[in-house]
C-alpha positions in Angstrom: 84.3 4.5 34.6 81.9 2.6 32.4 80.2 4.4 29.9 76.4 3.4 29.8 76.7 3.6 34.0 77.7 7.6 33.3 75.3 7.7 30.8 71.9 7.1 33.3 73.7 9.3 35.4 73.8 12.6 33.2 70.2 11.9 31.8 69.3 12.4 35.8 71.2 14.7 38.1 72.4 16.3 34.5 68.5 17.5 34.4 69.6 19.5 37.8 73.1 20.2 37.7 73.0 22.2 34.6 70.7 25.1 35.2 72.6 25.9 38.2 75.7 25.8 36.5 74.2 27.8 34.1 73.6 30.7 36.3 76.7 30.7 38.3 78.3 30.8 34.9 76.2 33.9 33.8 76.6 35.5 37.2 80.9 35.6 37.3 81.1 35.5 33.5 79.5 37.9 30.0 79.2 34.7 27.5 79.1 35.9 23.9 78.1 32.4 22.4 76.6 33.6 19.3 79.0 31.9 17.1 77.7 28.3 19.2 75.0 28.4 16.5 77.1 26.9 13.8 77.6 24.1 15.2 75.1 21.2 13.7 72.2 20.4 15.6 72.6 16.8 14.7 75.0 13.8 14.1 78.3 13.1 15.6 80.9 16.2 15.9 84.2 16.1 17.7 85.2 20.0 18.9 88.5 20.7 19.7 89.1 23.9 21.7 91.6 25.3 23.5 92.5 25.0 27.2 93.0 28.3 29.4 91.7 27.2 32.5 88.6 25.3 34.5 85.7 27.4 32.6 85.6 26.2 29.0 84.4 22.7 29.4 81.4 23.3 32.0 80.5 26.6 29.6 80.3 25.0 26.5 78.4 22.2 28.0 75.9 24.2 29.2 75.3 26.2 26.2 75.4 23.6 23.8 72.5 21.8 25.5 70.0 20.4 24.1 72.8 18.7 21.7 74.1 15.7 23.7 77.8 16.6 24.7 80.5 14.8 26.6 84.4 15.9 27.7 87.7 14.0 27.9 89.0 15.4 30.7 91.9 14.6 32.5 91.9 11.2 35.5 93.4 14.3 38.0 89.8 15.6 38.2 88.5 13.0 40.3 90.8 13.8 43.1 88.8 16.8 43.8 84.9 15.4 45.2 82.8 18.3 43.5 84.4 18.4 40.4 84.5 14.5 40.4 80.7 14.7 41.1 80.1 17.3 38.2 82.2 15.2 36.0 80.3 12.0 36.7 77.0 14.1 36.4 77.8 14.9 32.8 78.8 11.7 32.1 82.9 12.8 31.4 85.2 10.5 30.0 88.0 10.0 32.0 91.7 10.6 30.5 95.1 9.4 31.3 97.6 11.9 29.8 100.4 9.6 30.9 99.7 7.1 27.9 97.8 5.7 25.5 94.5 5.1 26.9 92.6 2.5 25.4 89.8 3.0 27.4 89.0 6.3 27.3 89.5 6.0 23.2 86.9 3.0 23.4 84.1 5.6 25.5 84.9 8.7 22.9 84.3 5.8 19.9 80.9 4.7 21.6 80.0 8.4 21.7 80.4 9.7 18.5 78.6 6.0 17.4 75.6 7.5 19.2 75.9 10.5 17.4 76.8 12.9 20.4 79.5 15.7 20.4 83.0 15.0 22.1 85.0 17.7 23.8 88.4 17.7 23.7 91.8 19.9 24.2 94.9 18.8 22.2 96.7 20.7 24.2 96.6 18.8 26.9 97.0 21.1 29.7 96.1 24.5 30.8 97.6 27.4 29.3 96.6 29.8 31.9 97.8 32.8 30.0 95.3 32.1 27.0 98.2 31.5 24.1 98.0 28.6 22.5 100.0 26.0 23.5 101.9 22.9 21.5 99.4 20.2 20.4 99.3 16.4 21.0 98.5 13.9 18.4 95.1 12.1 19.9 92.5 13.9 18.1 94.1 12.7 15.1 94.1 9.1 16.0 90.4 9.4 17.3 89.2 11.1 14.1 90.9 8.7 11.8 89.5 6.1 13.6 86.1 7.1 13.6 85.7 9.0 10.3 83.8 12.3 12.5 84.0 15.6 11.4 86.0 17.9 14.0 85.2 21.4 14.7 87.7 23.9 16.1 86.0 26.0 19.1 88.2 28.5 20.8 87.8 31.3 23.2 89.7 33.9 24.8 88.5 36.4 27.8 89.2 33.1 30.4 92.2 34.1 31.4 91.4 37.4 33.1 88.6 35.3 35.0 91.1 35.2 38.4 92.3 39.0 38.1 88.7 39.9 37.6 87.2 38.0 40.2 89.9 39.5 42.8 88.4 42.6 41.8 84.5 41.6 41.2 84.3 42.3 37.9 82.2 39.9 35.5 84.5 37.9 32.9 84.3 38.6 28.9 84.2 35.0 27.7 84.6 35.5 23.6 83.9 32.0 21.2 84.5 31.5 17.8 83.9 28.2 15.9 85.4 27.2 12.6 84.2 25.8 9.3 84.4 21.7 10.1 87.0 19.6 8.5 87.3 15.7 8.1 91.0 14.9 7.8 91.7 12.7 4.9 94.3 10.1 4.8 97.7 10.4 1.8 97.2 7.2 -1.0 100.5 6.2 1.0 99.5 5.9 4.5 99.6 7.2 7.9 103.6 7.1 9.3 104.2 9.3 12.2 105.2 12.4 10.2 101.8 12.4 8.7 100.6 12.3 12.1 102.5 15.5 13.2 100.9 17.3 9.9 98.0 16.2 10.8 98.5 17.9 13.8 100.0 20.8 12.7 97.1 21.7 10.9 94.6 21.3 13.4 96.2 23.3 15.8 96.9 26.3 12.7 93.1 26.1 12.4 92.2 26.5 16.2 94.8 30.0 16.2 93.6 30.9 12.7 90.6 32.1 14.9 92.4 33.8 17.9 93.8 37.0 18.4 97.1 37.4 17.2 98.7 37.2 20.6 97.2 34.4 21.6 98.4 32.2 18.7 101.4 30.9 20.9 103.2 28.0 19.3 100.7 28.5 15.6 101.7 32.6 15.2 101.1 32.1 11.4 98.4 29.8 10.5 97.8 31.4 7.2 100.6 30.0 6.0 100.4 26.8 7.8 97.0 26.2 7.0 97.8 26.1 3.0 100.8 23.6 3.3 98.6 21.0 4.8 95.1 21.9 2.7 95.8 18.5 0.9 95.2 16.4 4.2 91.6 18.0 5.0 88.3 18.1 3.6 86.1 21.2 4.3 82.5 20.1 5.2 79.5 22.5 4.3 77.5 23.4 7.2 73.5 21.6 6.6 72.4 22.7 9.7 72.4 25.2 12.2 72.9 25.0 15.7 69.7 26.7 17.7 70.2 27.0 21.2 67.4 27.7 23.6 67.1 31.7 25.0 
């Protein structure tokens, strides 16, 4: 999918699309996204979350509007004609988690260049039950490559939305967003066991913030999170994130 073609595309049928989404989302779901208002309300951001099921992406979407947001989201999607169409709507960046994807690497550089916010799961796949599952090392290549800030996002509540719905009950959909990071490269390089700390201690910092049982493959990030505090750099929040009411 070429990127500026997806671009015209969100700035029109986006302008529809959204609202609608909006609602059906606050109809089958109780969004607490108080904490959304951390995240800056200007200059290029990459959030990492974590993947439970189909809600996340379209939810955070909607309620980080007016910021300009885009997902990776997996080539699979397309098979399916609405989702496809939403997808393309919002401009998506499409992923193939088969291999290294040049292509999709080239569309997440051209939108952090324009200063937008890119979506993605390290994960990889759903986790369905809500624990968190192992990462993969992408978002480390992507944010050594383009110097961004990332911001860990994470939510829980999305995996009861099935049961619930069965019994036509609204989902709790809980976020929490962590202080944003820049990872910072050893005086020796980047080798491949760098590249698994790296990862390592983004994932600690995405189940630092959720539940204990949902922590999964990262049940002690305390610890975790101090071993690697030499390959970060904390970033003081200048602005604040206001979303419209």
């Amino acid at each position: 999918m070429h990127r500026h073609k997806a671009r015209r595309r969100e700035s029109t049928s986006s302008r529809i699309v959204t609202p609608i989404i909006k609602f059906i989302l606050s109809v089958i779901c109780r969004v607490d996204a108080r904490a959304l208002r951390l995240v800056p309300s200007s200059g290029p951001l990459i959030i990492i979350i974590n993947h439970i099921n189909f809600l996340e992406v379209p939810l955070l979407f909607v309620y980080l509007k007016p910021r300009d947001v885009v997902g990776m989201i997996k080539r699979e999607t397309w098979k399916n004609p609405v989702l496809g169409a939403l997808a393309n709507s919002w401009g998506a960046i499409s992923i193939d988690r088969n291999g290294s994807d040049m292509s999709a690497m080239r569309d997440a550089i051209d939108v952090l260049e324009h200063r937008g916010i890119l979506i993605l799961a390290p994960e990889g796949t759903r986790s369905v039950d809500g624990r968190l599952q192992q990462g993969h090392g992408g978002v480390v290549q992507l944010a050594l490559r383009s110097g961004v800030p990332i911001m860990p996002v994470v939510h829980h509540g999305g995996q009861n939305f099935w049961r619930n719905l069965k019994s036509w009950r609204r989902t709790g959909f809980f976020i929490k967003v962590g202080p944003a990071f820049r990872l910072v490269p050893p005086v020796q390089g980047i080798s491949r066991s760098v590249r698994h700390d790296m990862t390592e201690c983004i994932m600690n910092r995405m189940s630092l913030l959720l539940p204990q049982h949902l922590r999964g493959a990262y049940p002690e990030p305390e610890k975790a999170i101090e071993a690697y505090r030499h390959l970060v750099q904390e970033i003081q929040p200048r602005s604040v994130f206001r979303r419209k009411p």
